[in-house]
N, C-alpha and C positions, 0 to 999 in steps of 0.2 A: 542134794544141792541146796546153799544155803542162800538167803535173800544177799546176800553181797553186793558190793558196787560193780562186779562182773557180772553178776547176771544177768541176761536179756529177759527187758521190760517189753512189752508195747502198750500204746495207749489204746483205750479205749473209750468210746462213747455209746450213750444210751440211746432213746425214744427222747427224751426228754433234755437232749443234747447235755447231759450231765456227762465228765470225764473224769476218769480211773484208771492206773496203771498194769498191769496185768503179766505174770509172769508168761514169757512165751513159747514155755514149754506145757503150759498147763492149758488144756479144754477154757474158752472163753464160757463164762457163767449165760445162762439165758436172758437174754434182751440187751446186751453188752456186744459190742460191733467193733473190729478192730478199724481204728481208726486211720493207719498208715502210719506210723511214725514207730519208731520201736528203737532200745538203747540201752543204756545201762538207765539205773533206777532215775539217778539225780538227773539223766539228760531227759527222760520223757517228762519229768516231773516239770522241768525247766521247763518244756514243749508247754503242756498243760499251762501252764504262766500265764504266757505270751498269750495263746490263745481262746483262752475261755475269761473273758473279759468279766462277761455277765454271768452271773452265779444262779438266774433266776432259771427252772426250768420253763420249758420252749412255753409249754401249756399255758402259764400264769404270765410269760411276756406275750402270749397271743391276746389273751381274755383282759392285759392292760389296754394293751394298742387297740381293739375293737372299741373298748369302754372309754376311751382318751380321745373319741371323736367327736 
């Protein structure tokens, strides 16, 4: 099976609320969380857009907001 626009993606997120697409017929890599949303490549990609605003991991938007008081 080729990475095509047919093939079912789903999204995935980390610990570190970081997201990446994943084929979904393949084992999810470890520490990688299905996220809900799954589709062909360009729609979860599109998913991912929309919702991952902030690029920063979770860790270093925590350790701002602590340090920003």
């Amino acid at each position: 099976m080729s990475d095509s626009d047919e093939s079912v993606h789903r999204v995935v997120r980390n610990d570190e609320e970081q997201y990446s697409i994943w084929r979904a017929d393949r084992e999810l890599p470890e520490g990688w969380y299905a996220e809900g949303t799954s589709g062909t490549r360009e729609e979860c990609l599109e998913h991912i857009g929309r919702v991952w605003t902030d690029m920063r991991p979770l860790s270093v938007r925590q350790h701002m907001a602590a340090t920003s008081v």
